[in-house]
PAKOL-852538 format. One record per residue (C-alpha): residue in one letter; residue number from 1; x, y, z. Coordinates in Angstrom, 1 decimal. Layout:
BEGIN
  rest   nr      px      py      pz
     A  NUM       X       Y       Z
...
END
This chain:
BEGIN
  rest   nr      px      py      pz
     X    1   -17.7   -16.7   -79.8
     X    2   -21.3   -17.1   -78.2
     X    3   -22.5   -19.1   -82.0
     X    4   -19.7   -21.2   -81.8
     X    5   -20.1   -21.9   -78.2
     X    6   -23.9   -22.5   -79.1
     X    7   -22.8   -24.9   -82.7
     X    8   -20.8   -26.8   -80.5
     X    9   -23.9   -27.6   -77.7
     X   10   -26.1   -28.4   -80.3
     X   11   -23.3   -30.5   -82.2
     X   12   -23.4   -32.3   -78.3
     X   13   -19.7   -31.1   -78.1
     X   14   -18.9   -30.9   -74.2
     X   15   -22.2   -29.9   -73.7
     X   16   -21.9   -29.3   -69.5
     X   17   -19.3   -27.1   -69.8
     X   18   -20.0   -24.9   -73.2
     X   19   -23.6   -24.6   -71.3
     X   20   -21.8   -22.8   -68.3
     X   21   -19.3   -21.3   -70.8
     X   22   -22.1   -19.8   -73.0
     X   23   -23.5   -18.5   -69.5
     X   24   -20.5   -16.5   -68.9
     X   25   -19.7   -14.9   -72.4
     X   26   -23.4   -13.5   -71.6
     X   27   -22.6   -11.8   -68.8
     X   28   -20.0    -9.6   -70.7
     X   29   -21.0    -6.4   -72.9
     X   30   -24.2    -7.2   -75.2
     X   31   -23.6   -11.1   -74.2
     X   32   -27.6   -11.5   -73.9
     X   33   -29.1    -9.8   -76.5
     X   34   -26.4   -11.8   -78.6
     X   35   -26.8   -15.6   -77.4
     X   36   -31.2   -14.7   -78.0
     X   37   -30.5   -13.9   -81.2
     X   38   -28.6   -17.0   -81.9
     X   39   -30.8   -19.2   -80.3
     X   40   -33.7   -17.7   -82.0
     X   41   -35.5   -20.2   -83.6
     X   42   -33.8   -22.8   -81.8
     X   43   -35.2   -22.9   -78.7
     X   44   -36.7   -26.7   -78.6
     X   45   -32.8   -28.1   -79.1
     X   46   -32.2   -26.1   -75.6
     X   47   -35.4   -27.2   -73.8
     X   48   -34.6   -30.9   -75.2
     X   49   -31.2   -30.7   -72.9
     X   50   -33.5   -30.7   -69.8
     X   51   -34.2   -34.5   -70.9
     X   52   -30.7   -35.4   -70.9
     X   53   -29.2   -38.3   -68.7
     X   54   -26.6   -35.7   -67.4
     X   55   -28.2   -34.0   -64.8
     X   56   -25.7   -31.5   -64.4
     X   57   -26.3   -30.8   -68.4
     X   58   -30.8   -31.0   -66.9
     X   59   -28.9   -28.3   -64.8
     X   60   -27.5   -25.6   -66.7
     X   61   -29.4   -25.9   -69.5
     X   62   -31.8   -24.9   -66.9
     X   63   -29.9   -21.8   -65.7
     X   64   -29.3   -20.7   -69.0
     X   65   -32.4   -20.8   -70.0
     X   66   -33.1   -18.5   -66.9
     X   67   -30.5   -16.1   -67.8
     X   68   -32.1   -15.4   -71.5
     X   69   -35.3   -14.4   -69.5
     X   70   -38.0   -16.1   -71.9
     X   71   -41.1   -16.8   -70.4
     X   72   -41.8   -19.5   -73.0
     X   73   -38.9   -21.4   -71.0
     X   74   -41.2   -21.9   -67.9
     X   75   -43.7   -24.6   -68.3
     X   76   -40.5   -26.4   -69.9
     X   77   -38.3   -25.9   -66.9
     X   78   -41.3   -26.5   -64.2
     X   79   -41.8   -29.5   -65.4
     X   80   -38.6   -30.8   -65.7
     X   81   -39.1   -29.6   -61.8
     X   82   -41.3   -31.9   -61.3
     X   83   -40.3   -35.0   -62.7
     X   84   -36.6   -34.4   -61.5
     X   85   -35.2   -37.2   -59.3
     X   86   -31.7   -35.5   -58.4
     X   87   -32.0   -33.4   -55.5
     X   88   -29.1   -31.5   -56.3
     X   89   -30.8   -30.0   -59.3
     X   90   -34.2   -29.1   -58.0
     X   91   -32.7   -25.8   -56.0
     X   92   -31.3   -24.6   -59.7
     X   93   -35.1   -24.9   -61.6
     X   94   -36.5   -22.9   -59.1
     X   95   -33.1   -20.4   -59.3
     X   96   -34.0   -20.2   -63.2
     X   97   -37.9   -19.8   -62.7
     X   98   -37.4   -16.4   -60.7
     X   99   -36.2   -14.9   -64.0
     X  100   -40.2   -15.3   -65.4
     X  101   -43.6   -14.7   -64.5
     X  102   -44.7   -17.7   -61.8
     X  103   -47.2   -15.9   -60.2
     X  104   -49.7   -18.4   -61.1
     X  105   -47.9   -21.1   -60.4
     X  106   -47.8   -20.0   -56.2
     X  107   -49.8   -22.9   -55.0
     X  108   -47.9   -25.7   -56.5
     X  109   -45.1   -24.0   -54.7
     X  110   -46.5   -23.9   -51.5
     X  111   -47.3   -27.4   -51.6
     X  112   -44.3   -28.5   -52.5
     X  113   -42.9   -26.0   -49.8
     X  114   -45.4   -28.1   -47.1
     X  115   -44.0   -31.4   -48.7
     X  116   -40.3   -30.6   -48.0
     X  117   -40.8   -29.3   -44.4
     X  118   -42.3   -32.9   -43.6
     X  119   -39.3   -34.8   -45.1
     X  120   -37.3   -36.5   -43.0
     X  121   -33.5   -35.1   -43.1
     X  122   -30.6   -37.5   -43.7
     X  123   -27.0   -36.1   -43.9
     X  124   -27.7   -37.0   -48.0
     X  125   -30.7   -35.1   -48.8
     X  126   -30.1   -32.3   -46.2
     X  127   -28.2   -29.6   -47.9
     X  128   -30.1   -29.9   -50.9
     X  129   -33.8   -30.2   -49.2
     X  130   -32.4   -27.0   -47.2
     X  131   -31.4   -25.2   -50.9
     X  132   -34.6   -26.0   -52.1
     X  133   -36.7   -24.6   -49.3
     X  134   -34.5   -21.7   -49.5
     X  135   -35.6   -21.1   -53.0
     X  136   -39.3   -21.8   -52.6
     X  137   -39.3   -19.2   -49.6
     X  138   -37.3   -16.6   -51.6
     X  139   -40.1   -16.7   -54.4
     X  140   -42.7   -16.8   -52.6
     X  141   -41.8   -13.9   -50.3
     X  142   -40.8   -12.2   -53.6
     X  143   -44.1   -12.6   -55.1
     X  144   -46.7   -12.0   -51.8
     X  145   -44.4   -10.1   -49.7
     X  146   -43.8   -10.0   -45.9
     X  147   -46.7    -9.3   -43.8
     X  148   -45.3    -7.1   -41.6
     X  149   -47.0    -7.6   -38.0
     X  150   -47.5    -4.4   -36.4
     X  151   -45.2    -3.4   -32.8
     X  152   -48.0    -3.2   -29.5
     X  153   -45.7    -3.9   -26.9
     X  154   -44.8    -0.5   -25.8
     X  155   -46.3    -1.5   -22.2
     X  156   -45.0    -4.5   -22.1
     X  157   -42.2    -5.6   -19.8
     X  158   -38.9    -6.9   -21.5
     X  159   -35.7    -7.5   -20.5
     X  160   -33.3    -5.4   -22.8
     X  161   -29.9    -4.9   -23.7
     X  162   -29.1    -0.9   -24.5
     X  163   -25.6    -1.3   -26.5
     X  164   -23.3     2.3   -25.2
     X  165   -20.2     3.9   -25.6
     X  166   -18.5     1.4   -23.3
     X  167   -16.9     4.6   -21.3
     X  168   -19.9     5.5   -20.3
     X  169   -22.3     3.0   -19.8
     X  170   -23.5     4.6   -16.8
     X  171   -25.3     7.9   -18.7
     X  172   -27.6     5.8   -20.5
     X  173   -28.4     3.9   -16.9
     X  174   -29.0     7.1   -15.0
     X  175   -31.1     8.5   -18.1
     X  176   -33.1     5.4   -17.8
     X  177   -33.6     5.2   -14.4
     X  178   -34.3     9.0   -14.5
     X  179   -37.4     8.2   -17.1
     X  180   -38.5     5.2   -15.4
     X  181   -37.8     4.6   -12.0
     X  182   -39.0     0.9   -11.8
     X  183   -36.2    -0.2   -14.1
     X  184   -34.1    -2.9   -13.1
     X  185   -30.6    -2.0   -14.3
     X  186   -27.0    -3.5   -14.4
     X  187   -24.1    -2.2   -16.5
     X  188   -21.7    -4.5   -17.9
     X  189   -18.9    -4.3   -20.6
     X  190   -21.2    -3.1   -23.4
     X  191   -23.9    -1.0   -22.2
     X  192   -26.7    -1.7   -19.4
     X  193   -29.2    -4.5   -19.0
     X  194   -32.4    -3.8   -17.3
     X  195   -36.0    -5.4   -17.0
     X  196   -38.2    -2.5   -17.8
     X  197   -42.1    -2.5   -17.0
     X  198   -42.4    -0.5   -20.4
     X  199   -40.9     1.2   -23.5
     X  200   -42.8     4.7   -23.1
     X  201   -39.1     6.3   -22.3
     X  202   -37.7     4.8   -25.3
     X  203   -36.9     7.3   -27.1
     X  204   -36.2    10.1   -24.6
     X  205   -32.5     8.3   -23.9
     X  206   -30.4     9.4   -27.0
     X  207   -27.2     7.7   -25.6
     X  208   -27.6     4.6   -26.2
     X  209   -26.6     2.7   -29.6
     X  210   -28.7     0.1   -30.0
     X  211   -31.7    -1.5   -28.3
     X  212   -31.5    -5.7   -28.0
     X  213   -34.1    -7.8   -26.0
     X  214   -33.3   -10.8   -24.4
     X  215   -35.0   -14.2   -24.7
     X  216   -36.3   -15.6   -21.3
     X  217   -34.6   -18.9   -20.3
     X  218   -31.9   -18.3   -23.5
     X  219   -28.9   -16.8   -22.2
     X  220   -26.6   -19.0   -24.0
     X  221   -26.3   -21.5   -26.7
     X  222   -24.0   -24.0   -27.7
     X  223   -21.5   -23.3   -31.1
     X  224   -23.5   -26.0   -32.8
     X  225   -26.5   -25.4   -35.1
     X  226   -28.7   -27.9   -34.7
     X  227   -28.5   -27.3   -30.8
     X  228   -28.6   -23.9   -30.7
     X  229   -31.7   -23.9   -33.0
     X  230   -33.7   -26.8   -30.6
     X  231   -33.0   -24.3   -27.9
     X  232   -33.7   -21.4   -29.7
     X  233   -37.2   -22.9   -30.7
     X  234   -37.7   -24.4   -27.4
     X  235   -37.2   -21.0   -25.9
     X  236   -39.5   -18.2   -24.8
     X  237   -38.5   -16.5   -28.4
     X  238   -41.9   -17.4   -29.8
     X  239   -44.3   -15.7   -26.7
     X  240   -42.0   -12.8   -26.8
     X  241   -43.0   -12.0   -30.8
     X  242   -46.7   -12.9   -29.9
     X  243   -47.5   -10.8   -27.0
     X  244   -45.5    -7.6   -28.7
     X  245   -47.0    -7.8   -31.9
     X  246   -50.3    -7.6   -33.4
     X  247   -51.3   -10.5   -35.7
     X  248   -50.0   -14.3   -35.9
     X  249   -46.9   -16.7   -37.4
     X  250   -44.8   -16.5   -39.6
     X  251   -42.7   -13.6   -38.0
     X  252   -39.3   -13.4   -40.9
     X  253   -35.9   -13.4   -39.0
     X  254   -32.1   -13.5   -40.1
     X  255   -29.5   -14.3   -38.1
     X  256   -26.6   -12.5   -37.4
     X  257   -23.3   -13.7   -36.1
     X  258   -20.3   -12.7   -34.5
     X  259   -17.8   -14.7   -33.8
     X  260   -13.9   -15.7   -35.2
     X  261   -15.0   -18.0   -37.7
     X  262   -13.6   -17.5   -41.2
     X  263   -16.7   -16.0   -43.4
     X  264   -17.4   -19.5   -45.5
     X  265   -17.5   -21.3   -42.0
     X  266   -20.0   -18.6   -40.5
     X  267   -22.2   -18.5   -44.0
     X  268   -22.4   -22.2   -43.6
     X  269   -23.4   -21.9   -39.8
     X  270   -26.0   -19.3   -40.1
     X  271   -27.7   -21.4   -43.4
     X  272   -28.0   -24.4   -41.1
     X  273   -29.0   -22.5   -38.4
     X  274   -31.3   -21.1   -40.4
     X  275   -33.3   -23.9   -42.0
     X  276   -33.2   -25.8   -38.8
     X  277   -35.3   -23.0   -37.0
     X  278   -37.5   -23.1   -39.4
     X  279   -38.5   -26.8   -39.5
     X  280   -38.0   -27.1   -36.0
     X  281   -41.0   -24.1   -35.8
     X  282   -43.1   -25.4   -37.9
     X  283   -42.3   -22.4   -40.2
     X  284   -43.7   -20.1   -37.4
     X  285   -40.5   -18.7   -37.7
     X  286   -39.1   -18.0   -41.2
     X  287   -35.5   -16.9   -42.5
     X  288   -35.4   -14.3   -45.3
     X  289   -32.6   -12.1   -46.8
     X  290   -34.8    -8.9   -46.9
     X  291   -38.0    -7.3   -45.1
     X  292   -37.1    -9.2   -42.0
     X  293   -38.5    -8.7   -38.7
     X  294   -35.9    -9.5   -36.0
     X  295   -32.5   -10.3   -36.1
     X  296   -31.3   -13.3   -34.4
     X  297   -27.6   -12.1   -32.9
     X  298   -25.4   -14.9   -31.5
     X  299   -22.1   -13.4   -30.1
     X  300   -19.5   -16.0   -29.4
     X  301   -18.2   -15.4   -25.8
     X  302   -15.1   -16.8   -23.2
     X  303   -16.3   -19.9   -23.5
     X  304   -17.2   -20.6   -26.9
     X  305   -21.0   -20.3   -26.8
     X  306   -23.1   -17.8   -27.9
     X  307   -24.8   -14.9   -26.0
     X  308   -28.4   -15.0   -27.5
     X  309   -30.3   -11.9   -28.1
     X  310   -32.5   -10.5   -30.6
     X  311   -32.9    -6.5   -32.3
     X  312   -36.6    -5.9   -33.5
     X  313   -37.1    -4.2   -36.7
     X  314   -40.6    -3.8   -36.1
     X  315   -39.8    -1.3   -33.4
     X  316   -38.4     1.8   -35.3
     X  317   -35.8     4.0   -34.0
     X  318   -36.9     7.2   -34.6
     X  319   -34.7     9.4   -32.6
     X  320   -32.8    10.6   -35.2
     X  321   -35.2    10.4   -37.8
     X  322   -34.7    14.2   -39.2
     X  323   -30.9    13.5   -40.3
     X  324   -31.8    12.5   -43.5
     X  325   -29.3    13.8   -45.5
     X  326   -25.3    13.4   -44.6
     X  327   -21.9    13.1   -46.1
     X  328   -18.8    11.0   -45.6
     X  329   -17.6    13.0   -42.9
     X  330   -20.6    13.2   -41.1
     X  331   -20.7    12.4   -37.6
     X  332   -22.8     9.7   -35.7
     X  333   -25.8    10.7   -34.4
     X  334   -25.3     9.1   -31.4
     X  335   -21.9    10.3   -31.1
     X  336   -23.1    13.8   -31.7
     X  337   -25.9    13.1   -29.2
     X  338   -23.3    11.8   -26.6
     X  339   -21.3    14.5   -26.8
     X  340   -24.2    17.3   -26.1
     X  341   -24.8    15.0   -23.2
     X  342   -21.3    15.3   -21.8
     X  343   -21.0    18.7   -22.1
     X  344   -24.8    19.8   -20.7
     X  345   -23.3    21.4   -17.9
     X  346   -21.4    23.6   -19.5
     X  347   -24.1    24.7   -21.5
     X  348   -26.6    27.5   -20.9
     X  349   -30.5    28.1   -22.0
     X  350   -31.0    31.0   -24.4
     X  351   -26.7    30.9   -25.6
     X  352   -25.9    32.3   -28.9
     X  353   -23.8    29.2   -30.8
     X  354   -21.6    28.2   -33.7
     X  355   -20.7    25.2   -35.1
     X  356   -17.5    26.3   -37.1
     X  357   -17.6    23.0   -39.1
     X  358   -20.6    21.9   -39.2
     X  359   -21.2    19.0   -41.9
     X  360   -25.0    18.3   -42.2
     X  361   -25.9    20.2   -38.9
     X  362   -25.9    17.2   -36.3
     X  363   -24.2    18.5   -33.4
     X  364   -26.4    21.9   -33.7
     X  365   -29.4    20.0   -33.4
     X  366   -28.5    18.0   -31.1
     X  367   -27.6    20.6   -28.8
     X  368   -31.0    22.6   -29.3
     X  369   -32.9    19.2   -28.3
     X  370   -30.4    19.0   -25.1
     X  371   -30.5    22.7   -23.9
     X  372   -32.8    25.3   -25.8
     X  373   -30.5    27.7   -27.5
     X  374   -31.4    31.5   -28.9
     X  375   -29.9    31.9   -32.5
     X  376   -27.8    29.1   -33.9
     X  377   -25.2    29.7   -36.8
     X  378   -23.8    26.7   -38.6
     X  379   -20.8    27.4   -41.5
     X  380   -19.2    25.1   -44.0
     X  381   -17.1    25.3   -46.5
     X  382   -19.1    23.0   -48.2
     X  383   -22.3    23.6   -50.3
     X  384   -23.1    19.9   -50.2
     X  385   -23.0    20.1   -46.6
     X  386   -24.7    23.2   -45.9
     X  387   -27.8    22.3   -48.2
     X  388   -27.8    18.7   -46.4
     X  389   -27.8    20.7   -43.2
     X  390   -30.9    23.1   -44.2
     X  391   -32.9    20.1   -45.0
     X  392   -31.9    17.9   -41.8
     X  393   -33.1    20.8   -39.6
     X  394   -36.2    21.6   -41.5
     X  395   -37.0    17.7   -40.4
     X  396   -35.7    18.4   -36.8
     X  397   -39.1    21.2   -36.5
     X  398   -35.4    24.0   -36.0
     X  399   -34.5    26.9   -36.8
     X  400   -30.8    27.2   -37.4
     X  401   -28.9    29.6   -40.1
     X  402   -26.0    28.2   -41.9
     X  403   -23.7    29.6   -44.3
     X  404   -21.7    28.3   -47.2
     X  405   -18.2    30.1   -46.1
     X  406   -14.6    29.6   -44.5
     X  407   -14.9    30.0   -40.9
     X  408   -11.7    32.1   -41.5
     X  409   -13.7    34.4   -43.3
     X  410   -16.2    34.7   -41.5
     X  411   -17.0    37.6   -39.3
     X  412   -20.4    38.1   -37.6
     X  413   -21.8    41.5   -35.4
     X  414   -21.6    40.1   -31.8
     X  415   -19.6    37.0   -29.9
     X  416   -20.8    33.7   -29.2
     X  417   -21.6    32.0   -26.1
     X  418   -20.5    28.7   -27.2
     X  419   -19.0    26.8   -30.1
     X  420   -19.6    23.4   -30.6
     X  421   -18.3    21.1   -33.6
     X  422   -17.0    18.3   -35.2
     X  423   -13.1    19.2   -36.0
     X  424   -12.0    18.4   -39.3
     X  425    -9.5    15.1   -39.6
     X  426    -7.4    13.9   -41.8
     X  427    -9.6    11.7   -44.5
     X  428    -9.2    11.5   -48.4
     X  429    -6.4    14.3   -49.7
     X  430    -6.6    16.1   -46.5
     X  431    -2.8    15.2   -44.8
     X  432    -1.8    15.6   -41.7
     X  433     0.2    18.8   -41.9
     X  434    -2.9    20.2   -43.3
     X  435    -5.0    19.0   -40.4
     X  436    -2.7    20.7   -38.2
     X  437    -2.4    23.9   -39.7
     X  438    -6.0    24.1   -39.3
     X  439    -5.8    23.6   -35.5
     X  440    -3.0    26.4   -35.5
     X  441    -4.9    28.9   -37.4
     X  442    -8.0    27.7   -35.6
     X  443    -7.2    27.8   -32.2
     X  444    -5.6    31.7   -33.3
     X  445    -8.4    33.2   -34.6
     X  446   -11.3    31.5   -32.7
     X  447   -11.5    33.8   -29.7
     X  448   -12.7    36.8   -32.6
     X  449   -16.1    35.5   -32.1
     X  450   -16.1    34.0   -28.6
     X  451   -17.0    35.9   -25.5
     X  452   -14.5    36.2   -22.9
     X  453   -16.9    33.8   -20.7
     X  454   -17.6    31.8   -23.9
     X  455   -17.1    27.9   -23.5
     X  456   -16.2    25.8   -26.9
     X  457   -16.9    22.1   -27.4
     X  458   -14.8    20.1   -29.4
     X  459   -15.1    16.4   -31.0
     X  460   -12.0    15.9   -32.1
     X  461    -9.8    13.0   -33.6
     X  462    -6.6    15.0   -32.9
     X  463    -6.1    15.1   -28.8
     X  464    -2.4    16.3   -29.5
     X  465    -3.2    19.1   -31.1
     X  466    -5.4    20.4   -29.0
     X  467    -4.0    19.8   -25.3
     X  468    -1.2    21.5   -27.0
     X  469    -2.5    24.6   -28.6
     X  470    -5.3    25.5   -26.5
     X  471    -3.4    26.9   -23.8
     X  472    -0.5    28.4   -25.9
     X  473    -4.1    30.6   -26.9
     X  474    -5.4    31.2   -23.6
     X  475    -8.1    28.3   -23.4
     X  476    -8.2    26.0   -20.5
     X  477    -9.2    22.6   -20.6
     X  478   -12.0    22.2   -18.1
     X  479   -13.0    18.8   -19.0
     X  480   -11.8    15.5   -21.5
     X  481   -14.1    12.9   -22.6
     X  482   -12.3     9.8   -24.4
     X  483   -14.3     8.9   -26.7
     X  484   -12.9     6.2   -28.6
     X  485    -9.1     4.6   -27.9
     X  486    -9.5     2.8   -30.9
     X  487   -10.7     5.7   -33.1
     X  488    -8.6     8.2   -31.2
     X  489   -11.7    10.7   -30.2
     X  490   -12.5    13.1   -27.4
     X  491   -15.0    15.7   -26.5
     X  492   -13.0    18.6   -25.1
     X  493   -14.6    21.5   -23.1
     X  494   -12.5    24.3   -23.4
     X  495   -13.1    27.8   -21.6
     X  496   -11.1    31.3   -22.0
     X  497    -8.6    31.9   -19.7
     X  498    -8.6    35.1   -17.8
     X  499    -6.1    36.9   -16.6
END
């Protein structure tokens, strides 16, 4: 199939379309290795097509010779670059260059990169201009890299966003006005905003989500890219990079947004928005697919507009640093974090505590950063888990022993103070009936290894099942957390009853 296809282009049979035809037939099985063999020898009637009055032909001859990977393709192909008149095409030479060696060709892109950015843009030229830059910046950021600048701004005031649990926003605010007093703070729908005079507390708060800054003077912008990218430019955006990092333009950015657009719509939004920033910068601000530094997040709100702010990837989040290993159960972090955090009062220094079910060993940890326990046991039924645990508390600086068993076999020389976990839910072949027999048999045998003044902490995704078997066991529900509506969680605190 891929000779013929190949007799026919050099016959000049339909040549556009067996050139993108050829191009697919390589993409399936041994495709490559079997169109360079039947080229072989050949080659000059392929580069000759980059000559042809068809510029779509210039096009994918062009592509195709980018897919077969031959560097002897490239000073063919760049110069067709050069000489090419059709905009359209020029973005498709450089998308066929990446596949070879250009390294040495860098300058000449960069100048041709500088020679774009002063074009003037006409609604003709402008989507192609844009591809092209796109292309030119994607190689060269390919071949030099990002110079990542370095975070300073830790004593630095901003004014911040800290995304929350939206039931309870007002944790994270009295944690942060706990570690710094001079905080400004505000909740609202999604978390707390608050003009801090630094970051030192940063990453004592384990509640929050997410940390976003805001952009002085740049609450809003309108639903329209070339607007919302003057503004964006004209903003304080720029002084807020410099004075919290080390070194000088380009910073690299992508843009994230959320809003009810249909995906093509929002792809074609954030492109625009994209090249706009950057020629409106002067390239001091540049847009990239990977090794960004700061995403640009517009949120469409009531009106229509977008909520500006902005998350920095040169400021790591390190709080949870040591859970390097999980599995597709595993719990949040934050969650797990959150939960320790409603609970602390129930907790006690020095308590002896299992985690029945305890995945990759999250909610142990978290509970011996919260409240200092004495031993810690975690069990699991599964071996990937338990290994994934050991290793996520060796990072953690803990000491916590787990076991590869059935908590319904296990049996242990003295009671617990406390249990803490994540129940199991219904995911993959678990079913339902099987999620509840493990709350029945659960909630039977679990007082075996609690002390009569023991307390247990659940995260559960099945409330039903617990407000209605915990008593019919003798436990007594001192506290619910709703977690999630959506997602149907809550943290229950649970504690025997005595008679």
């Amino acid at each position: 199939m891929i000779k013929e296809t190949w007799n026919q282009i050099t016959e000049g049979q339909d040549v556009r379309q067996n050139l993108s035809k050829l191009r697919q037939d390589m993409k399936e099985g041994r495709g490559r290795e079997a169109a360079i063999t039947c080229i072989s020898g050949e080659e000059e009637r392929l580069i000759l097509l980059l000559q042809d009055g068809d510029a779509k032909i210039r096009k994918n001859a062009a592509l195709l010779m980018g897919d077969l990977g031959s560097q002897e393709y490239l000073v063919p192909i760049l110069h067709a670059y050069r000489i090419e008149e059709q905009l359209f095409v020029k973005s498709s030479y450089l998308n066929a260059v990446k596949n070879f060696d250009y390294g040495r060709y860098l300058a000449f892109f960069k100048e041709r990169l500088d020679e774009l950015a002063e074009m003037k843009l006409t609604p003709e030229n402008e989507k192609h201009i844009t591809e092209e830059i796109r292309e030119l910046s994607s190689m060269i950021i390919s071949r030099e890299g990002v110079l990542l600048h370095p975070f300073c701004g830790q004593d630095e005031t901003f004014d911040i966003v800290l995304l929350t649990n939206r039931n309870f926003q007002e944790i994270t605010r009295e944690e942060l006005r706990r570690l710094e007093p001079h905080a400004k703070t505000k909740v609202f729908g999604a978390g707390v905003m608050a003009r801090v005079p630094n970051l030192n507390w940063l990453a004592e708060i384990r509640t929050y989500q997410e940390l976003l800054f805001s952009i002085k003077g740049l609450p809003t912008c309108p639903m329209d890219a070339e607007k919302a990218a003057e503004m964006i430019v004209k903003s304080d955006l720029l002084k807020l990079l410099a004075r919290s990092h080390e070194g000088n333009p380009p910073y690299y950015f992508r843009v994230e947004l959320k809003c009810r657009m249909d995906h093509s719509k929002k792809s074609a939004f954030t492109r625009r928005l994209s090249s706009k920033i950057e020629k409106l910068s002067g390239r001091k601000l540049i847009n990239t697919t990977s090794n960004y530094e700061f995403e640009l997040r517009l949120i469409e709100n009531k009106e229509g507009n977008c909520n500006v702010l902005i998350k920095l990837f040169t400021l790591k989040d390190e709080r949870f640093s040591y859970r390097k290993e999980v599995i597709p159960t595993s719990l949040k972090a934050v969650n797990a974090a959150l939960t320790v955090k409603l609970a602390e009062r129930y907790m006690k220094e020095g308590a002896q505590v299992l985690d029945p079910f305890c995945g990759v060993g999250t909610m142990l940890i978290e509970r011996h950063k919260a409240v200092k326990s004495n031993t810690m046991y975690g069990l699991d039924i599964l071996e990937e888990a338990v290994e994934k645990a050991r290793k996520n508390t060796e990072a953690a600086g803990q000491i916590i022993h787990y076991i590869n068993r059935d908590f319904f076999d296990f049996k242990h020389e003295y009671l617990f103070d406390e249990i803490i976990t994540n129940m199991p839910f219904k995911i993959g072949r678990k079913t339902e009936e099987e999620i509840g027999n493990l709350y029945a048999e659960f909630f039977s045998s679990v007082k075996r290894v609690l002390k009569d003044d023991g307390v247990m902490i659940l995260y559960s995704h099945n409330a039903g099942y617990v407000r209605q078997m915990a008593p019919a066991n003798g436990f007594v529900l001192a506290e619910t957390f709703e977690i999630s509506l959506k997602e149907g969680t809550y943290v229950f605190v649970l504690k025997r009853k005595i008679n």
